[in-house]
C-alpha angles and dihedrals in degrees: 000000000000093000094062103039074058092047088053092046094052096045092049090226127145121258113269105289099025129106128202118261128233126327091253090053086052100064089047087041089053095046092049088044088052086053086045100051091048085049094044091045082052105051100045086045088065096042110031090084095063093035085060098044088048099057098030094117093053117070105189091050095044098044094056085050086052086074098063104087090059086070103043124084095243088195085087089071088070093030106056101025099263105140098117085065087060095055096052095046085060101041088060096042079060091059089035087064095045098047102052143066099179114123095212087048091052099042081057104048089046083052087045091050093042087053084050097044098039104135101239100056132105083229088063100092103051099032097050100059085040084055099044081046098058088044093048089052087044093058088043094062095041094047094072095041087055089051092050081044095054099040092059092045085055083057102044091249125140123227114238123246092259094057094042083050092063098032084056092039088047094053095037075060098052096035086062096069097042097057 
């Protein structure tokens, strides 16, 4: 529900059922939905991060409020002096990823992290070193997992279902952001 009021918001469109008013009513209508979205930006970037820590636990409840940033103006971030809320959105997409295993959660987080890195945002230079980061940490914790991996299967040993547990959640992670 919140996503969407945010969605509409965003979008600038009526309520279900609604229609827009005159032409005249239009222009005045742009300029107060303008003033609305920046509000609106403002006020998610500095929420988001607690929202998100919040419901982290909870996937059905996390991956809806990923979708959040698509719809905010991250150019308030520079703007405004937000930047410590950036930080923190992206600290907790980082526990997000590695704290889930759910498919729907990851393929979120790695949308969340392409609306932060998109080239042409003031968030992209912060958000795509924090990115290339969380892969990189990603790789690093698979790499020796593929070498034990490797090593039994030299031997004709089997890995057990804990180590092939990590070795499938690690790549579901790293498959999010390559797709």
């Amino acid at each position: 529900m919140l996503v969407a009021a945010v969605r509409q918001a965003a979008e600038g469109r009526p309520p279900a059922g609604r229609r827009l008013g005159k032409k005249a009513a239009r222009e005045v209508d742009r300029t107060r939905r303008w003033r609305e979205h920046a509000n609106m930006s403002r006020h998610f970037v500095k929420v988001l991060p607690r929202l998100l820590s919040k419901f982290a636990a909870d996937k059905e409840k996390v991956t809806p409020l990923l979708q959040i940033p698509q719809y905010c103006n991250l150019d308030v971030y520079d703007m405004d002096g937000l930047g410590s809320y950036l930080d923190a959105a992206l600290l907790e997409l980082d526990c997000l990823v590695q704290r889930h295993s759910d498919v729907a959660v990851l393929e979120a987080c790695a949308r969340a992290y392409g609306t932060y890195c998109d080239e042409g945002g003031s968030a992209h230079c912060q958000a795509a070193p924090a990115c290339s980061r969380l892969v990189d940490m990603l790789v690093d914790v698979l790499t020796p997992l593929l070498d034990v991996f490797i090593q039994r299967e030299k031997q004709g040993l089997f890995l057990g279902h804990g180590e092939m547990g990590r070795i499938c959640s690690t790549l579901r992670r790293l498959a999010a952001f390559y797709r």
